[in-house]
C-alpha positions in Angstrom: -4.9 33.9 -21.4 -6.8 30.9 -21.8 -7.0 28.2 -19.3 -5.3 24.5 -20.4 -7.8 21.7 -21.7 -7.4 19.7 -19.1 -9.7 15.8 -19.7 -11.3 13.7 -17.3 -11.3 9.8 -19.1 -14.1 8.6 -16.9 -17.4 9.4 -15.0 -16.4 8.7 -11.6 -16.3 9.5 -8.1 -12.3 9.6 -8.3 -12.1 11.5 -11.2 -14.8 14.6 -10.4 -13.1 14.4 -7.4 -10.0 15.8 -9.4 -12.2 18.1 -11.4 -13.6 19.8 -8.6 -9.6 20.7 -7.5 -8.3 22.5 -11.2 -11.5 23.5 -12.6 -10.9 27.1 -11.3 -7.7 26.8 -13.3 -8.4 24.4 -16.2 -10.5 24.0 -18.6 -12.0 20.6 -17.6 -14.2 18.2 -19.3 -15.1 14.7 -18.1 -15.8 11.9 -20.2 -18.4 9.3 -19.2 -17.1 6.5 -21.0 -19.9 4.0 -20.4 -22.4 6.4 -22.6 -19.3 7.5 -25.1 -20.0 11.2 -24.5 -18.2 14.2 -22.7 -19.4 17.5 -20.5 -17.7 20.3 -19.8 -17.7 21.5 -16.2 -17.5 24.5 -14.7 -16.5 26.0 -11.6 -20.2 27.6 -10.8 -21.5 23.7 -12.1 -18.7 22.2 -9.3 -19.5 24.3 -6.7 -23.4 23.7 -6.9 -23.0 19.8 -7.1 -20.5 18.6 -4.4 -20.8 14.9 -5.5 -20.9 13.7 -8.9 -24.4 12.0 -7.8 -26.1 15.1 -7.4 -24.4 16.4 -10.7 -26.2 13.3 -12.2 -28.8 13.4 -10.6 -30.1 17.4 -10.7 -28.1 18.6 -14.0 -29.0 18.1 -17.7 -26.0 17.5 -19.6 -24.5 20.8 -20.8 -21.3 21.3 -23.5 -21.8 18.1 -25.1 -18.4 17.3 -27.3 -17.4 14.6 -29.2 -14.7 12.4 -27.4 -12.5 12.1 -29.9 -11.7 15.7 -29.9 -11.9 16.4 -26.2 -8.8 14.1 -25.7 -7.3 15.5 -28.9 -7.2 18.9 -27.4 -6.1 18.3 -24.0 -2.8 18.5 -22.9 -3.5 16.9 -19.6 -5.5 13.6 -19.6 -6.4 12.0 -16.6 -7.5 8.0 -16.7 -10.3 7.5 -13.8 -12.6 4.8 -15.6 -15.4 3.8 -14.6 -15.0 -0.6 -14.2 -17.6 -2.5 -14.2 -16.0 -6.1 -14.6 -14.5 -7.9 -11.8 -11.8 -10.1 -11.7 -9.4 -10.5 -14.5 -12.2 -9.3 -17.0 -11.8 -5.9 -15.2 -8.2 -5.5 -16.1 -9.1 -6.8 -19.4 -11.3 -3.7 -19.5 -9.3 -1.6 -18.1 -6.8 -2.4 -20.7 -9.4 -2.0 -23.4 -10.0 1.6 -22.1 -6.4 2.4 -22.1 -6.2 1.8 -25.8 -9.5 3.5 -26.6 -7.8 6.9 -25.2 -4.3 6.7 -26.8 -6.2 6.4 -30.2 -6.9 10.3 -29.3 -3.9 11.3 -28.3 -1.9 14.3 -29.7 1.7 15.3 -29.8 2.6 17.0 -25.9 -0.4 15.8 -23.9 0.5 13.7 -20.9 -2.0 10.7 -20.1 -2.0 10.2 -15.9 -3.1 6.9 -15.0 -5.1 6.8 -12.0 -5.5 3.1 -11.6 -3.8 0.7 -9.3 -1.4 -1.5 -11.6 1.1 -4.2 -10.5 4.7 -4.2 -10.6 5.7 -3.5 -14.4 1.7 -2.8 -15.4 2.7 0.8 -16.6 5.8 -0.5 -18.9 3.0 -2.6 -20.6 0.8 0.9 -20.7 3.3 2.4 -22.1 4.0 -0.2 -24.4 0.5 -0.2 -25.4 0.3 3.9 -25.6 3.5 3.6 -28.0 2.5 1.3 -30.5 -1.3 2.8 -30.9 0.2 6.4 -31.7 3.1 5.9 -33.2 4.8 8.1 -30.9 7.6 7.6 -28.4 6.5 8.0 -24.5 9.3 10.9 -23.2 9.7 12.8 -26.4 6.7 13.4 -28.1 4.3 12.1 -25.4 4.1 11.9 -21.7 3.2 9.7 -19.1 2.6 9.5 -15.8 1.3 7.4 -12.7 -1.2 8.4 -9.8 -2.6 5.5 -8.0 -6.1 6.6 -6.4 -7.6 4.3 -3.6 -11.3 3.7 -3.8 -12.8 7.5 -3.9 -9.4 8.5 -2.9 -7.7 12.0 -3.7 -4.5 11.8 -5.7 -1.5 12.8 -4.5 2.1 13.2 -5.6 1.7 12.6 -9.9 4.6 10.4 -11.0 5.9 11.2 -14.9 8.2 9.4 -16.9 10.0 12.4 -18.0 9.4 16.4 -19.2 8.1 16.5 -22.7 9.3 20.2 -23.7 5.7 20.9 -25.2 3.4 18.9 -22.2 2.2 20.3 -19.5 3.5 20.3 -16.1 0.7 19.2 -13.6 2.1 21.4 -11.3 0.5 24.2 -13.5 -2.5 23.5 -12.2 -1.9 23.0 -8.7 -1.2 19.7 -8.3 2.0 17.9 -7.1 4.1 15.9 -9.8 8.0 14.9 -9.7 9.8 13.1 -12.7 10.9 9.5 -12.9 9.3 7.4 -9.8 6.7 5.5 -11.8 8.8 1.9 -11.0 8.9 3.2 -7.2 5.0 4.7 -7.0 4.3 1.2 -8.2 6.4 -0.8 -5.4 5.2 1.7 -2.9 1.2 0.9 -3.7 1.5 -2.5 -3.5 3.6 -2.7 -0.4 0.8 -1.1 0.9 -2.0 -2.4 -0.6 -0.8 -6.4 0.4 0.2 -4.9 3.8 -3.4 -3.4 4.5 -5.2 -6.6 2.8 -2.8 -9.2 4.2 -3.6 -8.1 7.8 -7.8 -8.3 7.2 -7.2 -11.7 6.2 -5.3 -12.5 9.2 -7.8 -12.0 11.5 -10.8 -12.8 9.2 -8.9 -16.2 9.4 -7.7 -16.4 13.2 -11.3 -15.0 14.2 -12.9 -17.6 12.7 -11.3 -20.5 14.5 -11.6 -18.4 17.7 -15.5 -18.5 16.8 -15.3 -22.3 16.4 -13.4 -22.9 19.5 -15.7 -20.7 21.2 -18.4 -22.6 20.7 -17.3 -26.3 20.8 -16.0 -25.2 24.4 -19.6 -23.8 25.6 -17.7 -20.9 26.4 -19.9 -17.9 27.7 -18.9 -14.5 26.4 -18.3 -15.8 23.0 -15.4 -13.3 21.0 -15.3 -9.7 22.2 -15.1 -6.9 19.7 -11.3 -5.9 19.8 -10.4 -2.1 18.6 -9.7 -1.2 15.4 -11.1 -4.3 13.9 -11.8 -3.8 9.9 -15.1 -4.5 8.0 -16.0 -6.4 4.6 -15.9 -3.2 3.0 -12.0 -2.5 4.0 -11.1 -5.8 2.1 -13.7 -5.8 -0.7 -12.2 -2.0 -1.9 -8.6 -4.0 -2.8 -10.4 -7.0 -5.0 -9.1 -4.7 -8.1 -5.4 -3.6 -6.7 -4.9 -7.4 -5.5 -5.9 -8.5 -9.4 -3.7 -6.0 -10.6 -0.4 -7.8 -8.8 -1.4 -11.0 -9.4 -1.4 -10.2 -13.1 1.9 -8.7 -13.1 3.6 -11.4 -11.5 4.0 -15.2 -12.7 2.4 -17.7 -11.0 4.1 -19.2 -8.4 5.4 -16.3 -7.7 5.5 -15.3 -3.9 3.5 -12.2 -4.3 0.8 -13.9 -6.6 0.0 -16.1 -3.5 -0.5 -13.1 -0.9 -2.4 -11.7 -3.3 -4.4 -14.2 -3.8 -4.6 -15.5 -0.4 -6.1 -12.2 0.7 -8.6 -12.4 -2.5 -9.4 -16.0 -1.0 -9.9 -14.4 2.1 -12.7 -12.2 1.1 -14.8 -15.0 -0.3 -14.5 -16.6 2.9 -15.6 -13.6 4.7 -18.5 -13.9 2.7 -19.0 -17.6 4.0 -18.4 -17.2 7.6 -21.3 -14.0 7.3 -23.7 -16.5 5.7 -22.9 -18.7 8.2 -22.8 -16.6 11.2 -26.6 -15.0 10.1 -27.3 -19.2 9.7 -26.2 -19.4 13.4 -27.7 -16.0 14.8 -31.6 -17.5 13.1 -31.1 -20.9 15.1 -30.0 -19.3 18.3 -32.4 -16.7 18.7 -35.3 -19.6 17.4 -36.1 -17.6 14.5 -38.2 -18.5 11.3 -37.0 -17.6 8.0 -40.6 -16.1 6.9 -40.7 -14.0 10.2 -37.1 -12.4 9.6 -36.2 -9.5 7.8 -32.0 -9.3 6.5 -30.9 -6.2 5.8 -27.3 -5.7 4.0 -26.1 -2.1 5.4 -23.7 -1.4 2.9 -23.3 2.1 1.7 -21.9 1.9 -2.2 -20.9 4.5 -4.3 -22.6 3.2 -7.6 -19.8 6.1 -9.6 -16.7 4.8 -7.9 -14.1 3.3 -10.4 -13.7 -0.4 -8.9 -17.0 -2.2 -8.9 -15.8 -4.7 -6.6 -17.4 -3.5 -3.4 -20.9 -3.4 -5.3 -20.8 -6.9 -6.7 -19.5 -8.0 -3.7 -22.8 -7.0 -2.1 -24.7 -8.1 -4.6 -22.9 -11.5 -3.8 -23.8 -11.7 0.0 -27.3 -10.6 -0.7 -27.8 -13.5 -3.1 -26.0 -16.2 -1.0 -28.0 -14.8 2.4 -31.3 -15.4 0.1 -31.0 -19.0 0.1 -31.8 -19.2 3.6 -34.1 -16.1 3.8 -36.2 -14.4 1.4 -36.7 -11.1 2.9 -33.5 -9.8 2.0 -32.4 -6.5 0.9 -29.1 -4.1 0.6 -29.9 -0.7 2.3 -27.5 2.7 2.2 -27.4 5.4 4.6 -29.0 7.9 2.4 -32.0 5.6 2.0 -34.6 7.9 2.7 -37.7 5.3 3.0 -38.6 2.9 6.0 -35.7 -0.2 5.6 -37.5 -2.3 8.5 -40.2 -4.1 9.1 -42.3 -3.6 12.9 -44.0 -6.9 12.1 -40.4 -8.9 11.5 -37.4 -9.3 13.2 -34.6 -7.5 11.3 -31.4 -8.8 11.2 -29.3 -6.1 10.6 -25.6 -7.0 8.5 -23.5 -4.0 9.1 -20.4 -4.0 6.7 -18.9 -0.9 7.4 -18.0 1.2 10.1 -20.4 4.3 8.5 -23.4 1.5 8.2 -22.6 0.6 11.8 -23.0 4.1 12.8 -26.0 4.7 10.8 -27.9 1.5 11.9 -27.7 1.7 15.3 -29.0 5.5 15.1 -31.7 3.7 13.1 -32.3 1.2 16.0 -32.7 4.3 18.8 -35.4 5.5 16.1 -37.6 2.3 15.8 -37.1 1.1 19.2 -39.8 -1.2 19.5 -39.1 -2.8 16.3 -37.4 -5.9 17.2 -33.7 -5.6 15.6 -30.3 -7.7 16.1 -27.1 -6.0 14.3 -24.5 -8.4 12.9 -21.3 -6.7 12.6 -19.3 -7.5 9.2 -15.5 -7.6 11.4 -13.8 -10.7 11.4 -14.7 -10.9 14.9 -19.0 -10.7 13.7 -19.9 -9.4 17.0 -23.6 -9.1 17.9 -25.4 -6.2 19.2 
């Protein structure tokens, strides 16, 4: 019996990541829908490339097919793009992409959307899905809803109803239940403005304990506390945040915790800059005899590409004061610091952390101060 045609809309982290679970019992290709072409995979081609980087990186396309006919055959078609906008161009784009599959679509298939959306964001989806094909979502079409986290695995798969000729998800191992889509959506951004709302709390309240700190001459300065979140924790929701504030109207209550928390993160940004400004004229250092280094470790095939142009953002706004600046990630296999500089380390994740201060036990003599990215921007 042959196996379903199962499609992946997207060359991503997330959606290999769902590959590499049915392609034992699916016949799964994955569309890269920067370059407009699709591979097939296979399960000996999975199990030899864990990540899709080394898949990229060691493997020569194989099974080339037209995209138009991959998401014409499949009966199961999961939306991971790959978003390279930020801000409200990304859910322009992402919108953009949504349209470019339903013009493929066939009678029975079932498009999962893997992306965040706000409250009511897949009623305009569907909207949108309806009126390109001409067919009604729930009778001759399905739909469904899987919110994935930044390289995130997807869990229960919300659909808007049992099409009698679509394909149940659960025929290929993964969870699914019908209706839910409205309460999928409430649930992710309770927990997305829960998570995000509580980072910019103490990126706030940290930052006039810093201030008071210092016009008191207090020694000590602010302790690290436990559980404290990096830049990276808030920079991975810049997308879901956009997504509610374009759901709601303005002025509406949940537009402004949204975007208080997307304020936040450009402050975060600020109080870095700041804080590096601060460390240099403590410690008596020159600009032209200090080394920054950005630890951030970014997955360049992740869908959101808010946490890389977030980096890119700090790096530019830290060269202003210093020239020697440079983003490094923990798989960087060549010599980040410089013995004749001292290297101002920026950690802005708790994996960074780790890695950098393994770093430090290896170039010991090498001068080297590590900034922590927590709203608390503790020294080491």
């Amino acid at each position: 019996m042959p196996k379903p045609k199962v499609a992946i809309y997207g060359l991503t982290t997330e959606g290999y990541t769902i590959a590499s679970k049915i392609v034992d019992v699916a016949s799964v290709t994955i569309v890269d829908d920067t370059l407009q072409m699709a591979m097939d995979l296979t399960p000996q081609l999975v199990k030899s490339h864990s990540t899709l980087q080394e898949l990229v990186g060691g493997e020569s396309l194989m099974g080339l097919k037209p995209i138009p006919q991959v998401l014409s055959e499949a009966r199961l078609i999961f939306f991971a793009p790959k978003l390279r906008k930020t801000g409200d161009e990304s859910i322009i784009e992402s919108n953009m992409k949504v349209r470019e599959v339903a013009a493929h679509v066939s009678k029975g298939s079932t498009i999962i959307n893997t992306l965040p959306m706000g409250i009511g964001g897949n009623s305009d989806n569907i909207a949108v899905i309806e009126k390109q094909t001409g067919m009604k979502v729930g009778e001759t079409i399905n739909y469904a809803y899987c919110p994935l986290r930044p390289r995130g695995e997807p869990g229960v798969i919300a659909l808007s109803a049992k099409v009698r000729e679509s394909l149940s998800p659960e025929e290929i191992g993964m969870k699914s239940a019908y209706g839910g889509i409205a309460a999928s959506e409430l649930a992710y951004v309770s927990s997305v403005l829960n998570e995000s709302a509580a980072i910019a709390v103490d990126v706030e309240l940290m930052k006039k304990a810093r201030s008071q700190n210092r016009l008191a001459s207090q020694e000590g300065g602010v302790g690290k506390r436990e559980g404290e979140k990096y830049i990276d924790d808030l920079a991975s929701f810049v997308y879901d945040l956009t997504a509610v504030q374009a759901s709601e109207d303005v002025g509406e209550p949940l537009t402004y915790l949204a975007g208080a928390a997307l304020r936040s993160l450009e402050n975060d940004v600020r109080y870095i800059v700041d804080e590096s400004r601060e460390l240099l004229r403590e410690m008596q250092l020159k600009a032209s005899r200090t080394k920054v280094l950005v630890a951030w470790t970014v997955d360049r095939f992740e869908m959101r590409a808010d946490r890389m142009r977030t980096a890119e953002g700090l790096v530019e706004r830290l060269r202003d004061y210093v020239t020697d600046v440079r983003q490094v990630q923990t798989e960087s296999a060549e010599e980040v610091t410089d013995p004749f500089k001292h290297n101002v380390v920026i950690a802005c994740s708790a994996r960074d952390r780790e890695w950098i201060r393994s770093l430090r036990r290896a170039v010991r003599p090498q001068e080297m101060t590590i900034l922590n990215a927590t709203p608390s921007l503790t020294r080491e």
